[in-house]
N, C-alpha and C positions, 0 to 999 in steps of 0.2 A: 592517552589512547582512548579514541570510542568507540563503543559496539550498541549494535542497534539489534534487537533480540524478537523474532519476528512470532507470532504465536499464531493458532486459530484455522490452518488451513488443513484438509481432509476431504474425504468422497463424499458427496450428495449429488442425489438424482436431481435433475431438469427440473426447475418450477422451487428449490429449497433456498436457504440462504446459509451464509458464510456470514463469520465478524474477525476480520484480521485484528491483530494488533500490532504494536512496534515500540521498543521503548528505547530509548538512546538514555546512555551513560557514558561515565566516563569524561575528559574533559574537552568539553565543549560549553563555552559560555553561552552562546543564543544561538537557537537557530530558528534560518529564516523561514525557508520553506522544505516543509513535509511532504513527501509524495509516494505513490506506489507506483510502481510499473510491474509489468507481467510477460513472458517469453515461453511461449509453447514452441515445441521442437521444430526445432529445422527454421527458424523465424526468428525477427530480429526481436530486443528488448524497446516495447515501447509504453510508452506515460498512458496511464489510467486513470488519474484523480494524483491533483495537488492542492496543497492547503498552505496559504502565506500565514505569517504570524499574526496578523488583524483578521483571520478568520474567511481570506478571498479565497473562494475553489475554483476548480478548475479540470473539467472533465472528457476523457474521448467521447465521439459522438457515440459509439459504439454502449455504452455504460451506463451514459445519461438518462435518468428515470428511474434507475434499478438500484445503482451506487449511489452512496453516501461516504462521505471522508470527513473524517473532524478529526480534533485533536483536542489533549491535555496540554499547555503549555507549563504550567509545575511541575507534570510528571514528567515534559519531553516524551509525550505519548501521540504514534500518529492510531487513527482505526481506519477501519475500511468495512464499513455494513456492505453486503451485496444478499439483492434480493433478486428473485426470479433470474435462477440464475440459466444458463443454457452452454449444451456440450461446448459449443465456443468459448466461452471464456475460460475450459481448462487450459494450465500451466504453473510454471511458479511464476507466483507474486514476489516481484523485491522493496523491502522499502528504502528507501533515500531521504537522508536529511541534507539542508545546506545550510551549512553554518553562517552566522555572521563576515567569518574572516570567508568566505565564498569558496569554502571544501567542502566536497561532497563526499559523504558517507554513505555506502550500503549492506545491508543484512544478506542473510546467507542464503535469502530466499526460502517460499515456501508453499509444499505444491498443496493445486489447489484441481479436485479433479468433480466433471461436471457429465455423470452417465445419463444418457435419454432414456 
């Protein structure tokens, strides 16, 4: 079984930063690709910043400049820096891993609220 254990997210005004974290356990041999996504009310779940195992990102145009995504591959750890942040990108953040065998894993999400 694996769980992906999501940390880091809470209220900051307009103009602060957040640093998500994510750590998968459990058994999963490799995983390929790390990612976050985020879902504010009434709206669909979609991709924010994704990270391949050789370190390729991959960002909404919405994020780009502000977000940062890396990871610990020893720890199975994804992050998520977000700087200058704005009332829009409140919501929960989920993260998702994709394993080698090509299953997707996600956290139980976690909100992230952004006051002006």
């Amino acid at each position: 079984q694996v769980q992906l254990v999501e940390s880091g997210g809470g209220l900051v005004q307009a103009g602060g930063s957040l640093r998500l974290s994510c750590a998968a356990s459990g058994s999963i041999f490799r995983i390929n690709v790390m990612a976050w996504y985020r879902q504010a009310p009434g709206k669909q779940r979609d991709l924010v910043a994704a990270i391949s195992s050789g370190g390729i990102t991959n960002y909404a145009d919405s994020v780009k400049g502000r977000f940062t995504i890396s990871r610990d591959n020893a720890k199975n750890t994804v992050y998520l820096q977000m700087n200058s942040l704005k009332p829009e990108d409140t919501a929960v953040y989920y993260c998702k891993c994709l394993s080698a065998a090509a299953i997707s894993y996600w956290g139980q999400g976690t909100q992230v609220t952004v006051s002006s």
